[in-house]
Structure formats: structure tokens, C-alpha cells
NUDREN-949873 format. One record per residue (C-alpha): residue in three letters; x, y, z. Coordinates in steps of 0.001 Angstrom, whole numbers, padded with zeros to 6 digits, always signed. Example, Ala and Ser with C-alpha at 12.3 -4.5 7.8 and 13.67 -1.06 7.14 Angstrom:
REM NUDREN-949873
Ala+012300-004500+007800 Ser+013670-001060+007140 
REM end
This chain:
REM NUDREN-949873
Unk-028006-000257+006192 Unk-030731-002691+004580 Unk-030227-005930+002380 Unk-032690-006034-000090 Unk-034640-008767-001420 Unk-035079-009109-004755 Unk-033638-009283-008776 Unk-032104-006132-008583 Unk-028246-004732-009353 Unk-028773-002519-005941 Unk-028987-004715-003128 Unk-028066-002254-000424 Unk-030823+000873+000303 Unk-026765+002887+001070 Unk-023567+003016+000671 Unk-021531+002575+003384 Unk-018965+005790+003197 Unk-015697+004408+004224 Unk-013992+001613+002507 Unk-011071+000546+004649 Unk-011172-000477+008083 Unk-010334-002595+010598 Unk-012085-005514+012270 Unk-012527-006507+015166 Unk-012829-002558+015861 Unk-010582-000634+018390 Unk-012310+001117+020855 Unk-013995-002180+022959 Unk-013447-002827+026636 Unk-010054-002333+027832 Unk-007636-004572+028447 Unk-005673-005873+031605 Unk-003341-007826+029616 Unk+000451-006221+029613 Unk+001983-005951+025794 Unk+003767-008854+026567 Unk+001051-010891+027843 Unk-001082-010207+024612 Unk+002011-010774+022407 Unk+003134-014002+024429 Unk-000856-015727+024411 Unk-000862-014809+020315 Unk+002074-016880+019962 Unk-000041-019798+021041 Unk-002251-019149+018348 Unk-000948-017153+015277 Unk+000686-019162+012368 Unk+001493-016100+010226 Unk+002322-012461+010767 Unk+002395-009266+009011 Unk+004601-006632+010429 Unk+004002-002629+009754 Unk+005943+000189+009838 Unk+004934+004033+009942 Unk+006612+006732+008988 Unk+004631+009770+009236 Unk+006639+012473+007264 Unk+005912+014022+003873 Unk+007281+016472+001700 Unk+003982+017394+000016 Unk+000598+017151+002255 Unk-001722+015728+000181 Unk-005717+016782+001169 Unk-006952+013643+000161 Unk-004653+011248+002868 Unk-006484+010431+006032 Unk-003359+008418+007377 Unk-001471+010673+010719 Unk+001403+012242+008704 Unk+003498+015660+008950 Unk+005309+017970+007073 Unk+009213+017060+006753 Unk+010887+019853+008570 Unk+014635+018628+008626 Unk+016673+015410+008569 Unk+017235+015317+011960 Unk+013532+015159+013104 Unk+013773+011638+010958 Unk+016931+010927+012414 Unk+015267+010592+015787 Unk+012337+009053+014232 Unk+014483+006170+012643 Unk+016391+006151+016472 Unk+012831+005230+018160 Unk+011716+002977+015532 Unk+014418+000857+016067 Unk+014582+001025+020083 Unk+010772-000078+019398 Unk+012132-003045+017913 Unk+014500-003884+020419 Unk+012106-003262+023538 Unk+009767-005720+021801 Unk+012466-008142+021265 Unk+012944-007985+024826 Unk+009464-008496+025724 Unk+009304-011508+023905 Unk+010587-013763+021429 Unk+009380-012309+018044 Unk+010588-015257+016189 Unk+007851-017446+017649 Unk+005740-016769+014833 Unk+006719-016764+011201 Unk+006761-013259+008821 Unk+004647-013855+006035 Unk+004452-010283+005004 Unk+006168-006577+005773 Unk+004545-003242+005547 Unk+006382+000344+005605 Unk+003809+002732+005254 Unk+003419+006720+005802 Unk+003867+009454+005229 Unk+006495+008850+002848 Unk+009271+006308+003666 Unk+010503+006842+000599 Unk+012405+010101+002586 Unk+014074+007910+004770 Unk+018124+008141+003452 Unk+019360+004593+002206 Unk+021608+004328+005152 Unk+018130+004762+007135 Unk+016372+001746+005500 Unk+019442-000251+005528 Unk+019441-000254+009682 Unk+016005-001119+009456 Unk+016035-003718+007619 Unk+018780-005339+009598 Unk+016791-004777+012650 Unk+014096-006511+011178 Unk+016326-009674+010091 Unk+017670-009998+013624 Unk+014590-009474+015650 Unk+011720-011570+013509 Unk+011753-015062+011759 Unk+011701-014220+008179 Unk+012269-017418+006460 Unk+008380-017498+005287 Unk+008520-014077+003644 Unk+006696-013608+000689 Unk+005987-010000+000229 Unk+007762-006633+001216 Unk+005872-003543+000678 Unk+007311-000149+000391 Unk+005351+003080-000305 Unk+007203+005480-002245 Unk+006579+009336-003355 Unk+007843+009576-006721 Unk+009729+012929-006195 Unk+012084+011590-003514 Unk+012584+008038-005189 Unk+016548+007837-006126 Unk+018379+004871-007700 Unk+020345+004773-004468 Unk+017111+004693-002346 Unk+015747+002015-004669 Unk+018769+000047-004407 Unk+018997+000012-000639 Unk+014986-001209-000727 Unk+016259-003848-003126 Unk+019183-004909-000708 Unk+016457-005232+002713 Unk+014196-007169+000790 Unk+011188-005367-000450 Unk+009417-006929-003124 Unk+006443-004820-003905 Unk+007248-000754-004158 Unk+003569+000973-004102 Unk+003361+004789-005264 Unk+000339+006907-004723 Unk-000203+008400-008259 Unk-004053+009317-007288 Unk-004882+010708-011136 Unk-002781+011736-014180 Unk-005087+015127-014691 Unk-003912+018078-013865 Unk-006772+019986-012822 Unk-007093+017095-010060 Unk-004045+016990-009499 Unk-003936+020751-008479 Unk-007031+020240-006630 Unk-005430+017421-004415 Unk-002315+019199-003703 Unk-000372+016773-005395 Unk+003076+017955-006492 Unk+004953+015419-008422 Unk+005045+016442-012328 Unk+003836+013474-014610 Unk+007617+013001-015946 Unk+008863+012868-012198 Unk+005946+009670-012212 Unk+007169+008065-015742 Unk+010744+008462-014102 Unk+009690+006895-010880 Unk+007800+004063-012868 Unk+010306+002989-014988 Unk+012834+003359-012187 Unk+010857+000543-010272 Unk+010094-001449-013082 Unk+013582-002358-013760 Unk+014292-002822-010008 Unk+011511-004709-008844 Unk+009344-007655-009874 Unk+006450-005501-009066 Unk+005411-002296-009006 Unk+001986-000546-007972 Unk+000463+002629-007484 Unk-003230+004257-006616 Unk-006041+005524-008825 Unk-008488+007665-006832 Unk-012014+007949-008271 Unk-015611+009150-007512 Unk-014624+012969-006776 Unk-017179+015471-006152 Unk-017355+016833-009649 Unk-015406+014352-011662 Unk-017433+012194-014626 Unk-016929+009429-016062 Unk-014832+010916-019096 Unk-012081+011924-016537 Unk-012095+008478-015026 Unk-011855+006778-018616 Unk-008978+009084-019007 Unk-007078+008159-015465 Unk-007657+004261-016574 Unk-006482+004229-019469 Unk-003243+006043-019009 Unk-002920+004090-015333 Unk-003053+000343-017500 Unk-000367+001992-019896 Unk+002365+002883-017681 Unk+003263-000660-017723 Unk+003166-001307-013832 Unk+002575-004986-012895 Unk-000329-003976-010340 Unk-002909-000859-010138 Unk-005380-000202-006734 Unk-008273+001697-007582 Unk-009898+003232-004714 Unk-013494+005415-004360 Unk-012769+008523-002344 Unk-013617+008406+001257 Unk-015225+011643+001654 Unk-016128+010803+005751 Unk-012072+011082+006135 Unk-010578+013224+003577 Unk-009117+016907+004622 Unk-011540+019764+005295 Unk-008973+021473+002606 Unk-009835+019723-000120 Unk-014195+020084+000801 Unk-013238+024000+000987 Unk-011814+023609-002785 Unk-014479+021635-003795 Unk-017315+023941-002835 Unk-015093+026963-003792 Unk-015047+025185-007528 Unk-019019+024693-007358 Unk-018491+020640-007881 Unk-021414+018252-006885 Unk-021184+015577-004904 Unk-021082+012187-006576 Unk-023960+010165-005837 Unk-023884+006655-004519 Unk-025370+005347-007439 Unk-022900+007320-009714 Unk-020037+005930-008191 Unk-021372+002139-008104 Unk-021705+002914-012164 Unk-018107+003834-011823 Unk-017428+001129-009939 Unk-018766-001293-012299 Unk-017028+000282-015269 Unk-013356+000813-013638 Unk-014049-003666-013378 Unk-014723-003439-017014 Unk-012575-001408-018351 Unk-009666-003060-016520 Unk-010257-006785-017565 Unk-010622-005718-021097 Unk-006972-003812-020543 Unk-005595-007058-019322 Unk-006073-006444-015560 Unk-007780-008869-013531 Unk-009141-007760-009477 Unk-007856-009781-006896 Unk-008934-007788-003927 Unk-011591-005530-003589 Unk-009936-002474-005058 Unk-006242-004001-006203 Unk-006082-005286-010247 Unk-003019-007405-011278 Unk-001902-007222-014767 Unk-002338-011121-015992 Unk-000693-013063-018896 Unk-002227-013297-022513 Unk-003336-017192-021568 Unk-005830-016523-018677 Unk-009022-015063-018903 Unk-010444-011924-017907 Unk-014087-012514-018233 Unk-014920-015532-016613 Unk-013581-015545-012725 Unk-014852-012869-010158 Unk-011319-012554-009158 Unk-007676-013743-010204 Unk-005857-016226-007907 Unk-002692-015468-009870 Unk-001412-013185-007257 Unk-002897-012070-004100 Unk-001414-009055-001656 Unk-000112-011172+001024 Unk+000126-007927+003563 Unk-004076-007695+002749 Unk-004107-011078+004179 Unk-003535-010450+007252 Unk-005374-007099+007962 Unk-008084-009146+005992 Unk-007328-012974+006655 Unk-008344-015903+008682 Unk-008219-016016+012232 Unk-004553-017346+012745 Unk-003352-014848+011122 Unk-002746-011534+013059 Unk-000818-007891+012277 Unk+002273-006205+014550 Unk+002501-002247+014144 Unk+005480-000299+014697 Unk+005815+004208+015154 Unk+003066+005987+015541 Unk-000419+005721+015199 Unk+000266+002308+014449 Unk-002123-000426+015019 Unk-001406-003977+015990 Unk-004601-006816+015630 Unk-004245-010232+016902 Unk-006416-012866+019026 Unk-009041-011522+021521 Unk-006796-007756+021277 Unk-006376-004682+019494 Unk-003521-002086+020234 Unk-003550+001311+019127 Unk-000289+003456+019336 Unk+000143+007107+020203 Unk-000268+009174+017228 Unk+001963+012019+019076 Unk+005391+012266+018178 Unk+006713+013727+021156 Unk+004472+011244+023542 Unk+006144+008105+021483 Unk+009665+009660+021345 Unk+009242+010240+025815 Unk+007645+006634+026170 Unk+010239+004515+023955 Unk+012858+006554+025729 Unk+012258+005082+029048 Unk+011173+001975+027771 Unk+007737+001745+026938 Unk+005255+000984+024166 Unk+002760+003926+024615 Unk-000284+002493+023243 Unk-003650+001441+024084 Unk-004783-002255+024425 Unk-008081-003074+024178 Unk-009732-006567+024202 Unk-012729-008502+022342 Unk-014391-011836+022274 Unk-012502-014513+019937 Unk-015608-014980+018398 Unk-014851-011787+016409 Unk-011694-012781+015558 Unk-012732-016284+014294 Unk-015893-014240+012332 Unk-012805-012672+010427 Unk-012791-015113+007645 Unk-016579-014506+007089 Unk-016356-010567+007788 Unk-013123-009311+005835 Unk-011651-012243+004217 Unk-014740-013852+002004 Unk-016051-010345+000963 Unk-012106-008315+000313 Unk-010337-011041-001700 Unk-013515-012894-003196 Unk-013007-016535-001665 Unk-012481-018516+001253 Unk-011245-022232+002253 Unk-013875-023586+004233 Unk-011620-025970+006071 Unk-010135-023152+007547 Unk-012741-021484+009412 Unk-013274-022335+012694 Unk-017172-022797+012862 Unk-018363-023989+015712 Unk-016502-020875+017237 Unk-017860-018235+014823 Unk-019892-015163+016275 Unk-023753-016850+016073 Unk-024865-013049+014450 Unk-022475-013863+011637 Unk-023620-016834+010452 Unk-027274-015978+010152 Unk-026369-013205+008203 Unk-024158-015252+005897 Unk-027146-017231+005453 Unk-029204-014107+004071 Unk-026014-013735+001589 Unk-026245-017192-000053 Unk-030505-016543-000347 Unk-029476-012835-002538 Unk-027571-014779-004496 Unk-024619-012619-003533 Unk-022178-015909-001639 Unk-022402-019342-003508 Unk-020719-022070-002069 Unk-019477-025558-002862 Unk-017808-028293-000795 Unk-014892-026687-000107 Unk-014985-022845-000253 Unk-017399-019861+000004 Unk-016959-016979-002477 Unk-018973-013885-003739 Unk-020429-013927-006855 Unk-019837-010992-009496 Unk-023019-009608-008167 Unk-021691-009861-004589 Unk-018239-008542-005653 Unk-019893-005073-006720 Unk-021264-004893-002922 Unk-017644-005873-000972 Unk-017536-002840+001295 Unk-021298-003565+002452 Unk-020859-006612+003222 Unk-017997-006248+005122 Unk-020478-004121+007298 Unk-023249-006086+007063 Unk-021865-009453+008222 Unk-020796-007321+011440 Unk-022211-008426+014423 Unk-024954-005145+015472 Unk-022861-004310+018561 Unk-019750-003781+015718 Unk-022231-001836+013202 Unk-022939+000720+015751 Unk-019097+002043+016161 Unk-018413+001918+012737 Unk-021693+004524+012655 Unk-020381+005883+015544 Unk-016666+006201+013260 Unk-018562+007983+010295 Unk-020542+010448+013163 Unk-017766+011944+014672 Unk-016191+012320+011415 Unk-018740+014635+010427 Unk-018733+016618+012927 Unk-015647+018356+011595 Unk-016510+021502+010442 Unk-016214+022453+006965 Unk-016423+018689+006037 Unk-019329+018739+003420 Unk-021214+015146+002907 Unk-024357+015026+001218 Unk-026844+011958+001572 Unk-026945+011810-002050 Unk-023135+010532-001281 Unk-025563+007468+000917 Unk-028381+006529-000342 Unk-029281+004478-003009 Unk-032558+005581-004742 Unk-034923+002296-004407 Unk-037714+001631-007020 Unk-039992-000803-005839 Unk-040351-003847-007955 Unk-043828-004782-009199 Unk-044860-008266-007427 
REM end
């Protein structure tokens, strides 16, 4: 992936195909350290957590979700679910002292924990109180699926704390709808959002765009009706075609739909931003919008600071800020480690049983993790505090490339922060890539690689590359 030089809107010669990740990357050298050991030498460090929870079961498999999830089967397979999930909690409380560092924000992810029965998230939530330090809490996330959202389940969310209820809604259109394998009927998603709206302060769900076949008369369609349901907070997303299900390439070709080019879905890109401010939506991450008041612009700033997703902060923050993962397939990030769980249900339920944590630790210079600021923070949410970037520690690779940034006219900077410019803003995902050091770069190629070697995963380079007109001297 190329910068290029030059007054032009495309400053990339591709489009790097996945949108979400994590960095530092798993998969480095691994570690000696014990869980413990990593937890106990992050406690030295870390001023601010962000805890997540999986719960990998589903009533509906969607073909678009790349996230490990099953099919629910019965209520006891959750039952023992819930059971290890907790003795997770405890066997890290015994570890060590989870209260050292503060809670800033809580996850519960899936899968759908939205199946869980209230009784379930109740007993959770108390295990969380007890075990973690929550007076710093700003922000409790909980995904829902709108067909299993009840008043009772709402109110027992309500009663643990969770601020921020997120449903995946994905499109209002039928004919995507079928072709995603989504189940919910629309009036089982007005019922759901008006539901949450009078419980919670916030609500938000997903908008999925740039489908193999879908224009822009579709998309104008899904925005409209998404800024009308009345939701404080809408996440926009481009499709990641590397990771979606092999299911839902088979219906695609079976339905004769093109790919959408990269260029395509930048112009989609650039209208969703437009169409959205002009709704009364303002971005303050690279794909979430936040519904402002009738006093602050929507024209002038490249992003809002009126609310920011404090959970987003920490996958995508500074350096002292770091991310503890619970269930399976769960991944914890903090200083100089990364720690990926089991995605096996049967080889999490055997290793919590007799008292283990059955992941893998591997470990990475803490240059990386103080290049974190530079490499997720500054391009995700827009901005960052210079004061709070530890320079003289930053990855060398990082900084010469940040250099290259400011010269595009893509980062400005003042005296006390770096942030993108709207031209930079359009770019977010690349840059996250580009400010990688090489050595990072290559197993995020090597990520998108052994994705494609699925078979019946269809990816065209039209989906990559930008088509580059040279510009007359």
C-alpha cells in the first residue's frame, strides 16, 4: 500500500480490505510471562481499563458476522456458559488484584447476550462489582438482537449498569435483509428501538454498506430511515468482504451482483459523512455518528467531541490504557502482551474447570504499544493530546511516517494536539496501516492471505485498487 504525493482526493494506490483490527497484532514471539505476571507488571503501568465479555450464542446466524459465535441449542448449554464465565472471573481475582486498575469502560459482546435470561446478567454483573474497581465507569455496552430483547431483560441491563445498548440492524431492505440471513421483522426493530429509548440514555445500532451489488439509491434509503428511528447514536460500517461467510459470497454470485469497487465505496463513504451531518449526526470515530443538539455545528469540525465511545478508547487509545477479555475467543491487549483465548467451547469449559485460563500469550516491544496513540488513536477518533504521548519511546518507523502525513496534508498539528484533517478522515483505515511499523504491515497481509484462501470466498481486486491517473506536472 502506497501514499501518494500530490492534490488529489485518492491518496492511497488501495484500499486496505479490513477495517477493524487490533494493534499491536497477536501472533508475535511468545511469551514466558505467566497470566499473572503479565496482569501484575500492567498494573504498574495501566491507568484505565476496559473489560470484555463474549458470549458466543445466537439464535439467527447471520453470514455477514466474522465474530466466533454458534447456534443456541438449549438453555442449558448457556447455563454452563454463564457457570465458566463467572469461575473466569473468580480465577482471575485470585491471580491478582483486579481492582489495581480503575474500569473506565465494559464490553458484553457476541453472539447475542441479549439471550442470556435476566437472572443470567444479574450474576454477572455482581461478579463484576465485586471483582473490579468500578468507581471510574463511564460507559457499559450491551449488544442486543432485537428479537430476544424483553422489558425484563432490559430492566435487568438497566439494574447492572449498562449505559449504552448497541443492536445490529445491518439495513432496513428486505431484499438485503434476506440476503444476510437476517431474521428480525422491521416492527420487531421499531419495538426493540423504542424499547431502549425509553430505558436507556443511549441507544445504537449498525448500518452495513458497500455490498457487492448494492448502489447508492439503497444506501440513501438505509440512511435515511437509520437517522429517523430516533436512536441517539448510528455506526456505519463498509463490509469486510476478506472476513464475511463463504454463505453469503455463494448468494452473491448466485444473484449475479458485482463487486463494489474501492473507489465506489470511498464515494459512499464520503456521502454516508454527508448525508449524516446534514441529518443532524456528527462522526466521532471512524465509523460511529452521534446525533448532536440544534446549537453545534455539523459542517465545520472533522469530528464531534460531544461524546466519544469510551470502550473504542481503549482498543484504540493511548498507551496507558489497556483491554481485559473474558469467554472465548476473547482477546486481552495491554503493555509489551497480547492474549488470545481459546475459541473452543469445550477446550475453555475443561481448562476453567481445573483452573486455568486457556489462552495464548504472546509478547511485543513497548515501542508498539507507546506507537498506539499515533497508530489507532490519532487516525480512529480524529485527535490526539500531544502531552500524552510518550515520544522519546515511540517506535522510530512511526514517526517518520507521521512525518509523510503532516507533508499530504492529511495530519495538521498545533501546540498541543495532532488530528486528521477532513481529507485525512476519508483515509482512517489506511492510515491505521500505514503508520504500522513494516514488520506489523506484513501480518496484517499475512491476515488478509489466509483469509482468502477459503474457498468459495470471492474478492476481486477491483474491491483493492484504486485506479490512479497521473497528474500533469
Amino acid at each position: 500500500m502506497q501514499l501518494l504525493s500530490g492534490k488529489s482526493l485518492v491518496k492511497f494506490d488501495r484500499q486496505f480490505p479490513i477495517y477493524n483490527f487490533f494493534f499491536p497484532s497477536q501472533g508475535k514471539a511468545r511469551a514466558q510471562a505467566t497470566v499473572a505476571e503479565v496482569w501484575e507488571e500492567a498494573a504498574r503501568h495501566i491507568r484505565s481499563r476496559a473489560l470484555y465479555f463474549h458470549i458466543p450464542f445466537c439464535d439467527t446466524i447471520c453470514n455477514f458476522c466474522p465474530f466466533t459465535r454458534g447456534r443456541y441449542s438449549s438453555r442449558a448449554v448457556i447455563d454452563e456458559y454463564v457457570s465458566m464465565l463467572l469461575a473466569e472471573i473468580r480465577l482471575k481475582a485470585d491471580l491478582v488484584d483486579l481492582k489495581q486498575v480503575p474500569i473506565s469502560a465494559i464490553f458484553f459482546g457476541g453472539g447475542t447476550p441479549s439471550l442470556l435470561d435476566p437472572e443470567q446478567i444479574a450474576s454477572i454483573g455482581q461478579a463484576i462489582r465485586q471483582a473490579f474497581d468500578l468507581s471510574r465507569l463511564r460507559e457499559f455496552s450491551f449488544e442486543v438482537e432485537v428479537k430476544s430483547l424483553t422489558p425484563e431483560r432490559a430492566d435487568a441491563m438497566r439494574e447492572i449498569g449498562v449505559t449504552h445498548p448497541r443492536f445490529g440492524l445491518q439495513t432496513f431492505s428486505p431484499k438485503w435483509r434476506e440476503t444476510f440471513d437476517l431474521t428480525a421483522s422491521l416492527d420487531q426493530i421499531y419495538d426493540a428501538a423504542s424499547l431502549l429509548k425509553r430505558c436507556f440514555s443511549f441507544q445504537t445500532f449498525d448500518i452495513l454498506y458497500g455490498m457487492s451489488g448494492q448502489d447508492e439509491e439503497e444506501l440513501m434509503a438505509d440512511l435515511q430511515a437509520a437517522a429517523a428511528l430516533g436512536t441517539t447514536n448510528v455506526d456505519i460500517y463498509p463490509i469486510d468482504n476478506i472476513v464475511t461467510q463463504v454463505g453469503l459470497h455463494a448468494k452473491l454470485a448466485q444473484a449475479g451482483a458485482m463487486p463494489t469497487s474501492a473507489m465506489r465505496k470511498f464515494g459512499m463513504n464520503v456521502l454516508i459523512d454527508q448525508t449524516m451531518r446534514h441529518a443532524g449526526f456528527m462522526p466521532h470515530n471512524g465509523h460511529g455518528y452521534f446525533r448532536i443538539g440544534e446549537s453545534e455545528s455539523t459542517s465545520g469540525d472533522v469530528v464531534s467531541d460531544a461524546y466519544s465511545f469510551a470502550y473504542h478508547e481503549h482498543v484504540y487509545g493511548y498507551h496507558d490504557h489497556d483491554l481485559m477479555g473474558f469467554g472465548i475467543n476473547a482477546i486481552s491487549s495491554t503493555i509489551g502482551h497480547v492474549m488470545t483465548q481459546t475459541h473452543s467451547k469445550k477446550v475453555y469449559r475443561e481448562a476453567i474447570s481445573q483452573g486455568r485460563i486457556p489462552c495464548e500469550i504472546s509478547m511485543h516491544e513497548p515501542a508498539l504499544d507507546y506507537a498506539r496513540p499515533l497508530v489507532l488513536r490519532l487516525p480512529y477518533h480524529g485527535r490526539i493530546d500531544k502531552r500524552r504521548v510518550r515520544w522519546d519511546a515511540v517506535h522510530p518507523e512511526v514517526l517518520e511516517k507521521l512525518e509523510r502525513l503532516k507533508q499530504e496534508a492529511l495530519v495538521a498539528e498545533d501546540a498541543e494536539s495532532l488530528s486528521l484533517t477532513k481529507l485525512g478522515w476519508y483515509w482512517y483505515v489506511n492510515l491505521m496501516v500505514f503508520l504500522m511499523p513494516h514488520a506489523d504491515q506484513l501480518l496484517m497481509n499475512a491476515m488478509v492471505i489466509d483469509k482468502l484462501k477459503d474457498p468459495g470466498r470471492r474478492f476481486s481486486t477491483r474491491e483493492l485498487l484504486f485506479p490512479i491517473v497521473p497528474v500533469p506536472a
